[in-house]
N, CA, C and O atoms as a Tinker XYZ file with bonds, in Angstrom:
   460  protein
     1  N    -61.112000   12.718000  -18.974000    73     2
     2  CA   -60.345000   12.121000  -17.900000    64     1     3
     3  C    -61.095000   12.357000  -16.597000    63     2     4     5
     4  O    -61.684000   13.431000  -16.465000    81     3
     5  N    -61.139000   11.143000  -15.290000    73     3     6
     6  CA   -62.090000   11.550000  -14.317000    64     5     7
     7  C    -60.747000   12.428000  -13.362000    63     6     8     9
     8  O    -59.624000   12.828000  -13.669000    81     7
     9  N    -61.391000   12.444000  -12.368000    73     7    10
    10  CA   -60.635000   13.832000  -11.373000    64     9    11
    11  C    -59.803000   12.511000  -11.008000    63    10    12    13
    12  O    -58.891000   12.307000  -11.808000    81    11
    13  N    -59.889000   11.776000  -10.204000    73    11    14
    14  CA   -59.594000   10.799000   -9.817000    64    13    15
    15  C    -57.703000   10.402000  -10.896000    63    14    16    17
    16  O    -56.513000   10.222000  -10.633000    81    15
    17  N    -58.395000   10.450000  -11.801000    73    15    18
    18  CA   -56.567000   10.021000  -12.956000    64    17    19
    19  C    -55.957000   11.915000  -13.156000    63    18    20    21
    20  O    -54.918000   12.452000  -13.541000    81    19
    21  N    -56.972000   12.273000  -12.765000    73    19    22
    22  CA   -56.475000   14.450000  -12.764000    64    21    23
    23  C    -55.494000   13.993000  -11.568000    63    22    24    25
    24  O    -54.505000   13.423000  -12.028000    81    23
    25  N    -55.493000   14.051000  -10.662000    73    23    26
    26  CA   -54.910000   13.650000   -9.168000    64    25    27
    27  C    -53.690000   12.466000   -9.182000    63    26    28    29
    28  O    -52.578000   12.799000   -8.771000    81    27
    29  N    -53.838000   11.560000   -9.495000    73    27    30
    30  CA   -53.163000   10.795000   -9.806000    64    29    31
    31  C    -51.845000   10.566000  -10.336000    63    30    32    33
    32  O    -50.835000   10.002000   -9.916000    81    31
    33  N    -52.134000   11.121000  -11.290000    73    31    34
    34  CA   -51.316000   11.627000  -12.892000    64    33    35
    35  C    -49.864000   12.343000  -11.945000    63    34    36    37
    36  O    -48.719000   11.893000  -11.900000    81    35
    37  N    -50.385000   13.494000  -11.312000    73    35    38
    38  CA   -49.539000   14.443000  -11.328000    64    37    39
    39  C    -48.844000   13.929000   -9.979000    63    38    40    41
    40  O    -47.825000   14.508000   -9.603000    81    39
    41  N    -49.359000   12.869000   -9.248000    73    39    42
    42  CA   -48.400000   12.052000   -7.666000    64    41    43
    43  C    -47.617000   11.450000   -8.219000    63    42    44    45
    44  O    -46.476000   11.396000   -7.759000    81    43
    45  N    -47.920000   10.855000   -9.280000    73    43    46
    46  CA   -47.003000    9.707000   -9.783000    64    45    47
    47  C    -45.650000   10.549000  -10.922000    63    46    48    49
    48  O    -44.711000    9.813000  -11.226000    81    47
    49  N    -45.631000   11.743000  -11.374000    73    47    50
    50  CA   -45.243000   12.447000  -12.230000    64    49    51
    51  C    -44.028000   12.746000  -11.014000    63    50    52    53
    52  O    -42.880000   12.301000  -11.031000    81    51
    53  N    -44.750000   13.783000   -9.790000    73    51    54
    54  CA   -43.917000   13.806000   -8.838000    64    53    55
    55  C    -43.092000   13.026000   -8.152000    63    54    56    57
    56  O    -42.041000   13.525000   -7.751000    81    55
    57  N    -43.253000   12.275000   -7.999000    73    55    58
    58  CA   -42.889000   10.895000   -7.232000    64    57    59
    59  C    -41.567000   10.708000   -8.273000    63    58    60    61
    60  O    -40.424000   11.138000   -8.121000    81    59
    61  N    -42.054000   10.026000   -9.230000    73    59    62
    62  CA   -41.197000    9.417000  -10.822000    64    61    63
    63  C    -39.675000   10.734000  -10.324000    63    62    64    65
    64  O    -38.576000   10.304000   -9.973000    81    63
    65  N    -40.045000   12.535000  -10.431000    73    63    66
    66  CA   -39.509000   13.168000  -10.505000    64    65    67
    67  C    -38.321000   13.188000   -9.365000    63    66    68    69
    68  O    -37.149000   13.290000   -9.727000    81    67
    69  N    -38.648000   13.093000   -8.067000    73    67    70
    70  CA   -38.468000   12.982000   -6.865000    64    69    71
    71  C    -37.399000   11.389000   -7.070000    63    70    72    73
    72  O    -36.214000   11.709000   -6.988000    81    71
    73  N    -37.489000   10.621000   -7.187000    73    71    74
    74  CA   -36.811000    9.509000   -7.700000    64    73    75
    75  C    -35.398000    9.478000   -8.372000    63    74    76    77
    76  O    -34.260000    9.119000   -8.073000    81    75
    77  N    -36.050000   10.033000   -9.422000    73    75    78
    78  CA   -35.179000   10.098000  -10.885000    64    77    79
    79  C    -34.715000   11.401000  -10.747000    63    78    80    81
    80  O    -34.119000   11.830000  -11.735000    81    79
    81  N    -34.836000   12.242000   -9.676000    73    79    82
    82  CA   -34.195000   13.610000   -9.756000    64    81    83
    83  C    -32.926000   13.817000  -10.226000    63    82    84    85
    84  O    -32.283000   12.768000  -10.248000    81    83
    85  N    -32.315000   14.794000  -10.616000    73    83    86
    86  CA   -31.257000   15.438000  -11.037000    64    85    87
    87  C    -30.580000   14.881000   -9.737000    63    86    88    89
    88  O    -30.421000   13.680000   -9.517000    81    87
    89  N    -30.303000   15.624000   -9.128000    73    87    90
    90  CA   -29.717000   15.372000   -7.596000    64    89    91
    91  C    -28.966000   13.850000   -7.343000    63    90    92    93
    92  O    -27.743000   13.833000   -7.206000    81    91
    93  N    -29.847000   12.414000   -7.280000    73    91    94
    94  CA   -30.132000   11.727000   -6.815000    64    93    95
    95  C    -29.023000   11.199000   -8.273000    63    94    96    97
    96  O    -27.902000   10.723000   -8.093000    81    95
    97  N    -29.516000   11.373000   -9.362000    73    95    98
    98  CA   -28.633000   10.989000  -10.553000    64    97    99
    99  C    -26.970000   10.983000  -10.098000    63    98   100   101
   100  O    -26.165000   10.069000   -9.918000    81    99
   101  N    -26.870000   12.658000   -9.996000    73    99   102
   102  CA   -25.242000   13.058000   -9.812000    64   101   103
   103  C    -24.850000   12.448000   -8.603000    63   102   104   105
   104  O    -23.629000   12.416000   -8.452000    81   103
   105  N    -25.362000   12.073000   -7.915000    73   103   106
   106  CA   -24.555000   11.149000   -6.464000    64   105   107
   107  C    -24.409000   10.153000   -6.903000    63   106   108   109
   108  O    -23.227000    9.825000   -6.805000    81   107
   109  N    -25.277000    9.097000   -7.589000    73   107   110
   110  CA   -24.874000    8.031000   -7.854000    64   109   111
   111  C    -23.784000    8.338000   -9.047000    63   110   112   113
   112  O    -23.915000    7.306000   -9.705000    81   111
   113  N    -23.401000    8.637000   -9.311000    73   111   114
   114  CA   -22.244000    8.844000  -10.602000    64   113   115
   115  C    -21.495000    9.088000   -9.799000    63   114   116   117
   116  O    -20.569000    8.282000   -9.705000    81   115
   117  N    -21.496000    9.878000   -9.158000    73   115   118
   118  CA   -20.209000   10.375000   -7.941000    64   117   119
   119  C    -19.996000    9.314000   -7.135000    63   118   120   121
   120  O    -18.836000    9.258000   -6.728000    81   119
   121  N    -20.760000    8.394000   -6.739000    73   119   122
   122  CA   -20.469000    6.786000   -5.942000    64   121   123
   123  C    -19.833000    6.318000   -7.032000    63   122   124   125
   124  O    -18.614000    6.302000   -6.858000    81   123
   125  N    -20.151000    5.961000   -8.003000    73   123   126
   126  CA   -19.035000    5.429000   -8.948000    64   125   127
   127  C    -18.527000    5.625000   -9.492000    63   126   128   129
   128  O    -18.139000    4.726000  -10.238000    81   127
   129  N    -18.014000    6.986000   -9.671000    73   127   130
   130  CA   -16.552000    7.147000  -10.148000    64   129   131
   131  C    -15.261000    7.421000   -8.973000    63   130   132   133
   132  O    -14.044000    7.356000   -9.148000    81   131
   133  N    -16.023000    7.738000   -7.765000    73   131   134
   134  CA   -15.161000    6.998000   -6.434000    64   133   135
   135  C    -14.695000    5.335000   -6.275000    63   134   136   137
   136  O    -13.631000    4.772000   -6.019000    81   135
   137  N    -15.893000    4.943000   -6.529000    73   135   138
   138  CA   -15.938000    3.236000   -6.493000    64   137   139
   139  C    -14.358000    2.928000   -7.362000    63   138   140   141
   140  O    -13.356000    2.335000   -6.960000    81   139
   141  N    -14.622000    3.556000   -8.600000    73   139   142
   142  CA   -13.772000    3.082000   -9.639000    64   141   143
   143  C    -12.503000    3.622000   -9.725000    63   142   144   145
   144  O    -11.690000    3.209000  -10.552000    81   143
   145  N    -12.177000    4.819000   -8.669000    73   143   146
   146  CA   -11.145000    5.733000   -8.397000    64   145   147
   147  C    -10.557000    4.850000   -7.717000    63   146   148   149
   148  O     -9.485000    4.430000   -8.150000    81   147
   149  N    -11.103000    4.309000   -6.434000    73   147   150
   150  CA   -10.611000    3.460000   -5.221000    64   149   151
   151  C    -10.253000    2.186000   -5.470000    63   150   152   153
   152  O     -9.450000    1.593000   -4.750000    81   151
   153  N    -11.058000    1.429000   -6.953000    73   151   154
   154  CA   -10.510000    0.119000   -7.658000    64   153   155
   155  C     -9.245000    0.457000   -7.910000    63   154   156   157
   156  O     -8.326000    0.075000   -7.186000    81   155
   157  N     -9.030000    1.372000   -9.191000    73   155   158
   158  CA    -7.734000    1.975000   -9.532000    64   157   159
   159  C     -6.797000    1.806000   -8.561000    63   158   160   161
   160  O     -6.111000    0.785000   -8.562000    81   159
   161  N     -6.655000    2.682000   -7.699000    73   159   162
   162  CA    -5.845000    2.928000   -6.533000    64   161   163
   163  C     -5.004000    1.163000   -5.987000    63   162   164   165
   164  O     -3.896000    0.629000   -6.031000    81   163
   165  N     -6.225000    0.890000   -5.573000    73   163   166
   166  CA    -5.936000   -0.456000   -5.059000    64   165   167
   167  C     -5.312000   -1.631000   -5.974000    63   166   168   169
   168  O     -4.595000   -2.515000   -5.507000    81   167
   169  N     -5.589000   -1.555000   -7.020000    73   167   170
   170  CA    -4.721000   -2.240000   -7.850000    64   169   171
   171  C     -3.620000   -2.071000   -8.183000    63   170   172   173
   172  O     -2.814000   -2.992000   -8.313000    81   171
   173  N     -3.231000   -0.214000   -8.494000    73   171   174
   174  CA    -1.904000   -0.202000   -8.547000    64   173   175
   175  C     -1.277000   -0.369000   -7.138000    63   174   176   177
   176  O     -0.061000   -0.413000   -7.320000    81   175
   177  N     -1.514000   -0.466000   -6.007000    73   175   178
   178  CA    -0.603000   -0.343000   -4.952000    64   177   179
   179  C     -0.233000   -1.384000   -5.057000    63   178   180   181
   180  O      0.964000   -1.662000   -4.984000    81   179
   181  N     -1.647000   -2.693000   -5.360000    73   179   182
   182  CA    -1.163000   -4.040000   -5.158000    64   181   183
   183  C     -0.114000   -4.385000   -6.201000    63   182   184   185
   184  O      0.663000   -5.327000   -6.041000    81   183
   185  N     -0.108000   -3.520000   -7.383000    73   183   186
   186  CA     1.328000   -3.943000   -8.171000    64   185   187
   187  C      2.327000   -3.511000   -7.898000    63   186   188   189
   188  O      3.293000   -4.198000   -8.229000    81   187
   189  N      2.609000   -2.190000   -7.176000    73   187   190
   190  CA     3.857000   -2.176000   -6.328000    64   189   191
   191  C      3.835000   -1.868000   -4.885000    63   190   192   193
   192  O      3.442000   -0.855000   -4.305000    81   191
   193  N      4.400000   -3.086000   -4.383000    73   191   194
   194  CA     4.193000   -3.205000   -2.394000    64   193   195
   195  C      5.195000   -1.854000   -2.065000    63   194   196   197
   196  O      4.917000   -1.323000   -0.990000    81   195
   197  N      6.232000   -1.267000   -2.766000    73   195   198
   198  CA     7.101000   -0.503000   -2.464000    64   197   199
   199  C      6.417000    0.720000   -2.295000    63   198   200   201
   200  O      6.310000    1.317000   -1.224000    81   199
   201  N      5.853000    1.154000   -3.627000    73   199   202
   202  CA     4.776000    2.600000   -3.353000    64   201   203
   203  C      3.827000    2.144000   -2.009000    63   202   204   205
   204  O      3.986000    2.526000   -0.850000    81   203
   205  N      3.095000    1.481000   -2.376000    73   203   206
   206  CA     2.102000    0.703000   -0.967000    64   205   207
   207  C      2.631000    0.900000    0.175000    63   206   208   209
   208  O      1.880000    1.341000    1.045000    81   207
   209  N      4.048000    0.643000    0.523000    73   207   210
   210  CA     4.562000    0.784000    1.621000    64   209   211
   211  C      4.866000    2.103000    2.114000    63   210   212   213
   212  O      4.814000    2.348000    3.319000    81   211
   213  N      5.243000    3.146000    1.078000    73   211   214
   214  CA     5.407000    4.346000    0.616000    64   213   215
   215  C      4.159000    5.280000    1.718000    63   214   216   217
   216  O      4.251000    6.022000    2.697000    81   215
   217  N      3.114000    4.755000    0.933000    73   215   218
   218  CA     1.936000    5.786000    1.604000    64   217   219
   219  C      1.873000    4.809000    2.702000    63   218   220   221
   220  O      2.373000    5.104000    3.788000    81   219
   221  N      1.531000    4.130000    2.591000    73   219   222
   222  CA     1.617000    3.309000    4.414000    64   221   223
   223  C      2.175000    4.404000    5.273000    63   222   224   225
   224  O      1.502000    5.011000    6.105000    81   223
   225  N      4.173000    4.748000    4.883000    73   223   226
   226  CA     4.665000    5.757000    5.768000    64   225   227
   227  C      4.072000    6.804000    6.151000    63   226   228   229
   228  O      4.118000    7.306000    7.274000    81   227
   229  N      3.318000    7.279000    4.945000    73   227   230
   230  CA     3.000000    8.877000    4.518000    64   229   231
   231  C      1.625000    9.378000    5.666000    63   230   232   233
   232  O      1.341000   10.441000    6.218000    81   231
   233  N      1.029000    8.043000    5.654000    73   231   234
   234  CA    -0.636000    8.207000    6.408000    64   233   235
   235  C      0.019000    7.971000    7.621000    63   234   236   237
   236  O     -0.290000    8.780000    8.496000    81   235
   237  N      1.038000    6.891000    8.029000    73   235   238
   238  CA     1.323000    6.979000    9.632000    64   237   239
   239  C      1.827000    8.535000    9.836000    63   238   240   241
   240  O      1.291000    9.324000   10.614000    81   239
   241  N      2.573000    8.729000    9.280000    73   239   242
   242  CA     2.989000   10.267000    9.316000    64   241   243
   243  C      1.847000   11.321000    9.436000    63   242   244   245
   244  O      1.759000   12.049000   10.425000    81   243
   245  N      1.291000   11.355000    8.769000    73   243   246
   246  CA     0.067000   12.186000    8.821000    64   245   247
   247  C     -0.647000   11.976000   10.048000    63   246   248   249
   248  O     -0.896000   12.923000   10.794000    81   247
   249  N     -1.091000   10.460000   10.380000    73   247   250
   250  CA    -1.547000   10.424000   11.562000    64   249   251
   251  C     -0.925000   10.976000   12.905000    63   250   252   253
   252  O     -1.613000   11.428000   13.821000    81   251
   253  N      0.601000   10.882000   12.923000    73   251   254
   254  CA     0.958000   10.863000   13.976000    64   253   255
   255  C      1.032000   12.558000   14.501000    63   254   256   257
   256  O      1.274000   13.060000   15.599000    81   255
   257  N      0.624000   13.277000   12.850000    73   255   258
   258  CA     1.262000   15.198000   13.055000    64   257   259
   259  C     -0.118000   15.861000   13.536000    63   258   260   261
   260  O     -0.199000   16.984000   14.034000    81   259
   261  N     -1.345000   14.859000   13.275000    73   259   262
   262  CA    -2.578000   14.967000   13.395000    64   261   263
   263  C     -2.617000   15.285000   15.177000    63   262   264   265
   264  O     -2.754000   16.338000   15.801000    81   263
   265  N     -2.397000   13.612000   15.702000    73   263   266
   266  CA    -1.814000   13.985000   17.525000    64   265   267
   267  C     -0.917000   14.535000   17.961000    63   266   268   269
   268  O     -0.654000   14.498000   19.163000    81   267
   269  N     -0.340000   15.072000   17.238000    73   267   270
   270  CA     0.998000   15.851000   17.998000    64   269   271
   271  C     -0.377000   16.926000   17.850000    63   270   272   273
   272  O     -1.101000   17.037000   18.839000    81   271
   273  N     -0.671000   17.616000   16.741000    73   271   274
   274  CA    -1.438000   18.725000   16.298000    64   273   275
   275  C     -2.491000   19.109000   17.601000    63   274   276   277
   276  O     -2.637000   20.242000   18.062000    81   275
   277  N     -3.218000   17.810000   18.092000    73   275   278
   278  CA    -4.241000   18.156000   19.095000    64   277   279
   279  C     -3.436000   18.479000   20.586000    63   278   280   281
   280  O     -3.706000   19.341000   21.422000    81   279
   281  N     -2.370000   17.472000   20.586000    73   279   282
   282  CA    -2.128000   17.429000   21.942000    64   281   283
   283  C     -1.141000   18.770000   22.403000    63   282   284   285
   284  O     -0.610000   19.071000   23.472000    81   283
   285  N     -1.175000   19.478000   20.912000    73   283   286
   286  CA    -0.256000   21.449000   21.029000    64   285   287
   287  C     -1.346000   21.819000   21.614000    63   286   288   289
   288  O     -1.193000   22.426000   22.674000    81   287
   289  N     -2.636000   21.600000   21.171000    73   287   290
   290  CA    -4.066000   22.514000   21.575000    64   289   291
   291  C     -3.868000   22.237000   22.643000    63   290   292   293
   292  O     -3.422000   23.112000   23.386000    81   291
   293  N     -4.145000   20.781000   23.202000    73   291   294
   294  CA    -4.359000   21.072000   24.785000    64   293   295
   295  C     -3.517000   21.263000   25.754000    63   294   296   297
   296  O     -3.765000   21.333000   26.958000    81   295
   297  N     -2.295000   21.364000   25.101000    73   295   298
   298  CA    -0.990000   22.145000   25.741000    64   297   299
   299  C     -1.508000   23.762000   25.952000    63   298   300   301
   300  O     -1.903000   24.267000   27.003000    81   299
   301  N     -1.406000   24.272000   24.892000    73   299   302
   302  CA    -2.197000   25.663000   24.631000    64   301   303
   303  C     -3.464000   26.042000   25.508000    63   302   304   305
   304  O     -3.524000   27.086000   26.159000    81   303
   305  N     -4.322000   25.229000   25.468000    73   303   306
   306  CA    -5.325000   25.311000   26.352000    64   305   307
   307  C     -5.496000   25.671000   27.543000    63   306   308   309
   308  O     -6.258000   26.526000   27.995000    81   307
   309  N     -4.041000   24.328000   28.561000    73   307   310
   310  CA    -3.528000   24.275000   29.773000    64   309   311
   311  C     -3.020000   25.619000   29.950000    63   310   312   313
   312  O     -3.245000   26.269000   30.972000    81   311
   313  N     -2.157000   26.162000   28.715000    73   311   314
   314  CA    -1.468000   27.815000   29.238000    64   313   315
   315  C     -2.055000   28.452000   29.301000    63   314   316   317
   316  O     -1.777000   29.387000   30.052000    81   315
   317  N     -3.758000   28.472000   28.331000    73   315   318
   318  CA    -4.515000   29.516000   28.484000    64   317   319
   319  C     -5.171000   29.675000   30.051000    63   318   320   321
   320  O     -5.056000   30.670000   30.767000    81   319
   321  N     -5.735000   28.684000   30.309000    73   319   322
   322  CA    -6.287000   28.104000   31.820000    64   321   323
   323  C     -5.245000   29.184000   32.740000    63   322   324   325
   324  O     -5.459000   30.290000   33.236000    81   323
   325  N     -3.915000   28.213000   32.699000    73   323   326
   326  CA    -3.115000   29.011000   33.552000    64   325   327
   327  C     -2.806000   30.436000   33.737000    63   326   328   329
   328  O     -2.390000   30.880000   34.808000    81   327
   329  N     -3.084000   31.407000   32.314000    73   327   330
   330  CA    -3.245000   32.704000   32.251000    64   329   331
   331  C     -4.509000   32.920000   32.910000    63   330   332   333
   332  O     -4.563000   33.527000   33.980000    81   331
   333  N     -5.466000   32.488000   32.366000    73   331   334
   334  CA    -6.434000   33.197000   32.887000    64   333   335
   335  C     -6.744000   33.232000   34.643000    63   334   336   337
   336  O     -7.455000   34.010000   35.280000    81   335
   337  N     -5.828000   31.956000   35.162000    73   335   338
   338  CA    -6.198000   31.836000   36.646000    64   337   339
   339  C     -5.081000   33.258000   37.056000    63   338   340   341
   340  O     -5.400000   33.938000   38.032000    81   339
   341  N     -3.904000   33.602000   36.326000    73   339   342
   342  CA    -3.185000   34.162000   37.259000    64   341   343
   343  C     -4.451000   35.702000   37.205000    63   342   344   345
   344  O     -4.656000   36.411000   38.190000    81   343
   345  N     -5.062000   35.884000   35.967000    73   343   346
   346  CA    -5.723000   37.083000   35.841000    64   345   347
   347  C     -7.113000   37.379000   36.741000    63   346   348   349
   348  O     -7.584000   38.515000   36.801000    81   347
   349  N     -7.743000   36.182000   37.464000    73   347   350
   350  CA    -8.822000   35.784000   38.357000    64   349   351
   351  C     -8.101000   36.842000   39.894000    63   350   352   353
   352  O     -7.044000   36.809000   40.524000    81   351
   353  N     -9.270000   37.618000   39.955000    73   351   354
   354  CA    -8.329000   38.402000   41.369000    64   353   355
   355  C     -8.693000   37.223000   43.056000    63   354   356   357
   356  O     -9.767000   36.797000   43.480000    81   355
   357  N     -7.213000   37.041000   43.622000    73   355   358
   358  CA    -7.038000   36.223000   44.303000    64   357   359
   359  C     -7.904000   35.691000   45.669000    63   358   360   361
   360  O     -7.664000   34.669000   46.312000    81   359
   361  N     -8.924000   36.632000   45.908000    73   359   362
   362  CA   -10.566000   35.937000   46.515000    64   361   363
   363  C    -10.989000   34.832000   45.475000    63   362   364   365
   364  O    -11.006000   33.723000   46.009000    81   363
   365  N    -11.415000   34.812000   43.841000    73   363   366
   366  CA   -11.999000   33.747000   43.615000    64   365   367
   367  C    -11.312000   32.544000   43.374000    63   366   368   369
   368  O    -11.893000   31.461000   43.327000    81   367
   369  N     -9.865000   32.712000   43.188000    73   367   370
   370  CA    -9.051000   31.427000   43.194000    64   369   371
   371  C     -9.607000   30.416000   43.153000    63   370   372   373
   372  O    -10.057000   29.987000   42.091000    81   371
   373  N     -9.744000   29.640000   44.530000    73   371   374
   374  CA    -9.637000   29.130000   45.584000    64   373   375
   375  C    -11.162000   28.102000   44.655000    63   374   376   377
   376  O    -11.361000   26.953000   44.264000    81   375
   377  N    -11.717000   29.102000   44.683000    73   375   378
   378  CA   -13.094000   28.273000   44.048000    64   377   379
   379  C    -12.987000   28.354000   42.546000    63   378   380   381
   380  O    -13.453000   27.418000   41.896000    81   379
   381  N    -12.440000   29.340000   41.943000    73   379   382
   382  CA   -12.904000   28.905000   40.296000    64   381   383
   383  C    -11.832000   27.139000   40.202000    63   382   384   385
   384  O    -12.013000   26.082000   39.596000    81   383
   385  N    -10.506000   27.767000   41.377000    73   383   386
   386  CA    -9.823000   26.548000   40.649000    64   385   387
   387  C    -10.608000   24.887000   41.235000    63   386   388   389
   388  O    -10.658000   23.826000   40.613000    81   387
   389  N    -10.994000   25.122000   42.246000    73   387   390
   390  CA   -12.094000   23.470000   43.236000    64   389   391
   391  C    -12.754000   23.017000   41.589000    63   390   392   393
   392  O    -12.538000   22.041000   40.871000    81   391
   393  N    -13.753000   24.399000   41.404000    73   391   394
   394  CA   -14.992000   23.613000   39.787000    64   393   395
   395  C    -14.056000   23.246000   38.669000    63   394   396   397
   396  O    -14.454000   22.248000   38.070000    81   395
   397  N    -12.852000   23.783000   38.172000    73   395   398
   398  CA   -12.024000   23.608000   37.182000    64   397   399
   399  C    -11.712000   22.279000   37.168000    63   398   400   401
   400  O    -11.714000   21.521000   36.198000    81   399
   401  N    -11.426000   22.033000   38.379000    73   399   402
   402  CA   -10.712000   20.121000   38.888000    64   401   403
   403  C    -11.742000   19.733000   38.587000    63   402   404   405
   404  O    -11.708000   19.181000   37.488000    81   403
   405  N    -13.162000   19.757000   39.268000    73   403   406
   406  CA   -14.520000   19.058000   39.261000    64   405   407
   407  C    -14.311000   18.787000   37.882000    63   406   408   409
   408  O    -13.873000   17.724000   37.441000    81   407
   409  N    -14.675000   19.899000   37.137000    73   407   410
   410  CA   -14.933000   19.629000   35.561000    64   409   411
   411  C    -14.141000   18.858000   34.593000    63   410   412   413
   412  O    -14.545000   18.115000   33.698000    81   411
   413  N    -12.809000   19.199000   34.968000    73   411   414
   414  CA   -11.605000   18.485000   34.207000    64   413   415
   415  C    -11.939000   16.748000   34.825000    63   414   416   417
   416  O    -12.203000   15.832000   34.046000    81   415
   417  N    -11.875000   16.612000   36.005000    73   415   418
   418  CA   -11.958000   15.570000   36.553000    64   417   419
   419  C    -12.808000   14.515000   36.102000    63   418   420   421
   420  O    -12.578000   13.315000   35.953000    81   419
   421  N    -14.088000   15.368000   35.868000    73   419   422
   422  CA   -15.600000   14.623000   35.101000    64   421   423
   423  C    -15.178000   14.221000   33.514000    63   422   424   425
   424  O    -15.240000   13.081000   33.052000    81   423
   425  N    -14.639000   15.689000   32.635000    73   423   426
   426  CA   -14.406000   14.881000   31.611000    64   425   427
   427  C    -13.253000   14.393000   31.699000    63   426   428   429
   428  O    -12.813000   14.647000   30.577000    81   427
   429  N    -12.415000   13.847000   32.266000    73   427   430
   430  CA   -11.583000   13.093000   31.690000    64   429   431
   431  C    -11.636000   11.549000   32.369000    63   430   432   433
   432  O    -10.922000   10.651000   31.922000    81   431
   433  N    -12.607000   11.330000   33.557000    73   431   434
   434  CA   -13.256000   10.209000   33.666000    64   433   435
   435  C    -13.916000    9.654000   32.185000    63   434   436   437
   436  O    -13.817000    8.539000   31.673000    81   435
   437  N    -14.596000   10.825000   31.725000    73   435   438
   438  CA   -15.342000    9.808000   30.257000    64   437   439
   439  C    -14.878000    9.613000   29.476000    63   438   440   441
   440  O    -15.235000    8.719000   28.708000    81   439
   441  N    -13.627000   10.521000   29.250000    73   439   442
   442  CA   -12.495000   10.122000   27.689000    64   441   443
   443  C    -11.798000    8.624000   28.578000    63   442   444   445
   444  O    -11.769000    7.607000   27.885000    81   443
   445  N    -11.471000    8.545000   29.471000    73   443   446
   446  CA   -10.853000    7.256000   29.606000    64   445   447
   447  C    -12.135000    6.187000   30.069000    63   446   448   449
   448  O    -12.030000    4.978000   29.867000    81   447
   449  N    -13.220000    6.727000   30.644000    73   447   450
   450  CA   -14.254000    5.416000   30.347000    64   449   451
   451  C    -14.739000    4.891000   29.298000    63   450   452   453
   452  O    -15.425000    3.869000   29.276000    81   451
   453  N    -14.321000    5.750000   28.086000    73   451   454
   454  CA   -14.767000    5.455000   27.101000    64   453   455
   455  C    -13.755000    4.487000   25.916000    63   454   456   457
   456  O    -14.092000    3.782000   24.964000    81   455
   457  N    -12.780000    4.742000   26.330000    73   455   458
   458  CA   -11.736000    4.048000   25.807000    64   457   459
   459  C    -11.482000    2.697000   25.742000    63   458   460
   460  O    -10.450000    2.287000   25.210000    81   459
């Protein structure tokens, strides 16, 4: 054998391996037995609109405990803020609270510019 197919041999062995890996196998099986999980699914809902309607409720529900869920944090947040300003000794007030506005002010220009 020349060096040339010595060299060769073993890129293409790798490669083939790298390809056809183990790894690369089990994901695609895992894409389709999701694929075929999510067919399932969708067919039975479409045979009953009542269940269908069912989780319809269940995910608005979920969604809605999801925003209640964040908007406790930034309730929580606001009290923490407010603790920590009463704990700020009353020289830096004045200025931690000016940058606090700045900052709040900045991001919440971009959550609503972004919207």
């Amino acid at each position: 054998m020349t060096q040339s197919k010595k060299t060769i041999s073993p890129l293409i062995q790798d490669t083939l391996s790298e390809v056809l890996g183990e790894d690369i196998l089990i994901e695609a099986a895992r894409d389709m037995i999701k694929d075929e999980i999510k067919r399932t699914i969708r067919e039975k809902l479409e045979q009953d609109p009542e269940l269908r309607q069912e989780l319809k409720n269940a995910i608005k529900m979920y969604f809605e405990a999801k925003v209640k869920e964040t908007f406790a944090g930034v309730k929580m947040a606001k009290a923490s803020a407010k603790l920590g300003m009463e704990l700020v000794p009353d020289e830096l007030k004045a200025e931690l609270s000016a940058e606090l506005e700045k900052d709040i002010g900045e991001i919440m220009e971009k959550m609503l510019g972004s919207s």
